[in-house]
C-alpha positions in Angstrom: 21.1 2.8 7.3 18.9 5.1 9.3 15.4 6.1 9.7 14.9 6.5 5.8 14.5 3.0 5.1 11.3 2.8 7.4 10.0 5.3 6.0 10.6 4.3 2.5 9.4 0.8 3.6 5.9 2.1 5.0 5.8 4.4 1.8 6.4 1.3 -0.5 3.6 -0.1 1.6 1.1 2.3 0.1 2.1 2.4 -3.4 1.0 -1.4 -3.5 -1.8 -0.9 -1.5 -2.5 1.8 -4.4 -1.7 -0.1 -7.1 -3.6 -3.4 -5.2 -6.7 -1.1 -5.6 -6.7 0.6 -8.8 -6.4 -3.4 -10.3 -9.4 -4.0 -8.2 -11.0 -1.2 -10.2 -10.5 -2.0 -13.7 -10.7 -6.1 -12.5 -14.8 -4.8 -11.6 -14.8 -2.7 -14.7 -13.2 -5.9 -16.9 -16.1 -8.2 -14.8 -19.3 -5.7 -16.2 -18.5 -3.6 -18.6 -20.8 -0.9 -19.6 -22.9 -1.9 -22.1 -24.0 0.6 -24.6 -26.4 1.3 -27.1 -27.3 3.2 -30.5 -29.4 3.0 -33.1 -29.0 3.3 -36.7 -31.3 3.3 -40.2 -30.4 0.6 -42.0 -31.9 -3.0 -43.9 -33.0 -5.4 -41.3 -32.7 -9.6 -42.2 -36.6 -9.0 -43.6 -34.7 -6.5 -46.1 -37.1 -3.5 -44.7 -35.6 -0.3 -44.0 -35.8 1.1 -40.7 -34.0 1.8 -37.4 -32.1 -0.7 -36.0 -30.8 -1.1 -32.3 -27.1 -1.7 -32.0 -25.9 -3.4 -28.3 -22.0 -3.9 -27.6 -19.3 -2.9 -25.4 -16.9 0.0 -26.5 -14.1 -2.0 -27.7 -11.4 0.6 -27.9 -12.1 1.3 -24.4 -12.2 -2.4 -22.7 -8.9 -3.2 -24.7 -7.2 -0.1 -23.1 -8.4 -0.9 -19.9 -7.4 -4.9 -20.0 -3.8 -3.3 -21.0 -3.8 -0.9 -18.0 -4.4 -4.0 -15.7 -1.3 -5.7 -17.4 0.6 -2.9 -16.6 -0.5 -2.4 -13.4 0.0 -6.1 -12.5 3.7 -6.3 -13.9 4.3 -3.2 -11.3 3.1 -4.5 -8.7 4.9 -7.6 -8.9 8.3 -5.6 -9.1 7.0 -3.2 -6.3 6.4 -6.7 -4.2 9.7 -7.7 -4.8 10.9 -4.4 -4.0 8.9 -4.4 -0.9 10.5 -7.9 0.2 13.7 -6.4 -0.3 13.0 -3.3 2.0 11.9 -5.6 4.3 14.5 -7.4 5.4 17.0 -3.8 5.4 14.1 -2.7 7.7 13.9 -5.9 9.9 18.1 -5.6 10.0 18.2 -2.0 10.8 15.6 -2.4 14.2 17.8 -5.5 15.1 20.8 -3.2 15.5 19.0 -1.3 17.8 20.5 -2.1 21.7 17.2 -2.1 23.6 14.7 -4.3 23.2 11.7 -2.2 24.1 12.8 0.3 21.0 12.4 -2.9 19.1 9.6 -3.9 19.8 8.4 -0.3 19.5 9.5 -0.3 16.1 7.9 -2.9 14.7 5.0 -2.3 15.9 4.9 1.1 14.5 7.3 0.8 11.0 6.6 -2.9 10.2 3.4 -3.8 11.5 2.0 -0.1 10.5 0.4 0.7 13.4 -0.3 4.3 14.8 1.3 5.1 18.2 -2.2 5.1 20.0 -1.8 1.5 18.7 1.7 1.0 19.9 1.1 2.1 23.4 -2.0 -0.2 24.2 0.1 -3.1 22.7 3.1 -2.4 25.0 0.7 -1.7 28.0 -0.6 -5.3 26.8 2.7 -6.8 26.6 4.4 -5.0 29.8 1.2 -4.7 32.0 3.3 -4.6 35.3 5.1 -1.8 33.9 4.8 1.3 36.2 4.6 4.3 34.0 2.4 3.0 31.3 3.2 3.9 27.4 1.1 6.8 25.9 0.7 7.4 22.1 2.9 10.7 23.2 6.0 8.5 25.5 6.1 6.3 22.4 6.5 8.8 19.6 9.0 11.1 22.0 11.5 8.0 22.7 11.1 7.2 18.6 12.0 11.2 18.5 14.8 11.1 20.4 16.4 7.9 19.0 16.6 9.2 16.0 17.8 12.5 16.9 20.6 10.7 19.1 21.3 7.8 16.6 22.1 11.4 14.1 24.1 12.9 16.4 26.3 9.5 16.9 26.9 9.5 13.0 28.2 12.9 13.0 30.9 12.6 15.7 32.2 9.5 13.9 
């Protein structure tokens, strides 16, 4: 396990987000659909000839689209389940790290899905006697170098 599976976690993250909105989209579309309009010569119920409004939805259209939610609905529930799975590799992989600041680094950053501007004001909030105070920079160096020492570990082994 290495840094791979947080990636692939906060990746997985915004495929559902993705697929979360496009449903949105087609549930609005679904909601009001466009309504259009034509008309036609033909016998009205009087029997006179004459142009004739015709008002509908475009069925071929609002059938494709109420399939393309299905679909995108049966994805997203395997991309959940998916996600859950990731989860808990990603939650077991920053439990093996040793310190506990890396930690709480990580999840901030991987789990949470914060940016490391974020990180460092909640570490500054959470470690506020802390004499060198985190930086978006400090934070994303030590996440450099753990990674580059956590690959140089492997490869010795």
């Amino acid at each position: 396990m290495d840094k791979e599976i947080l990636v692939q976690y906060c990746e997985m993250k915004e495929e559902i987000k993705d697929l979360r909105r496009r449903i949105m989209e087609l549930d609005k579309f679904l909601d009001k659909p466009p309504i259009v309009s034509d008309t036609v010569m033909g016998s009205r119920e009087d029997l006179t000839i004459g142009p004739i409004k015709v008002t509908g939805i475009p069925d071929p259209i609002y059938y494709r689209k109420q399939k393309a939610r299905e679909r995108y609905k049966k994805m997203l529930e395997l991309k959940e389940a998916e996600l859950l799975e990731l989860t808990t590799q990603a939650e077991e992989y920053i439990d093996s790290i040793e310190k506990s600041e890396l930690r709480i680094m990580f999840r901030l950053y991987y789990i949470d899905g914060l940016t490391w501007v974020q990180v460092a004001h909640r570490m500054n909030s959470m470690f506020p006697k802390r004499r060198i105070k985190y930086t978006d920079d400090n934070c994303w160096r030590r996440n450099q170098r753990f990674f580059e020492n956590v690959g140089s570990c492997r490869e010795e082994k």
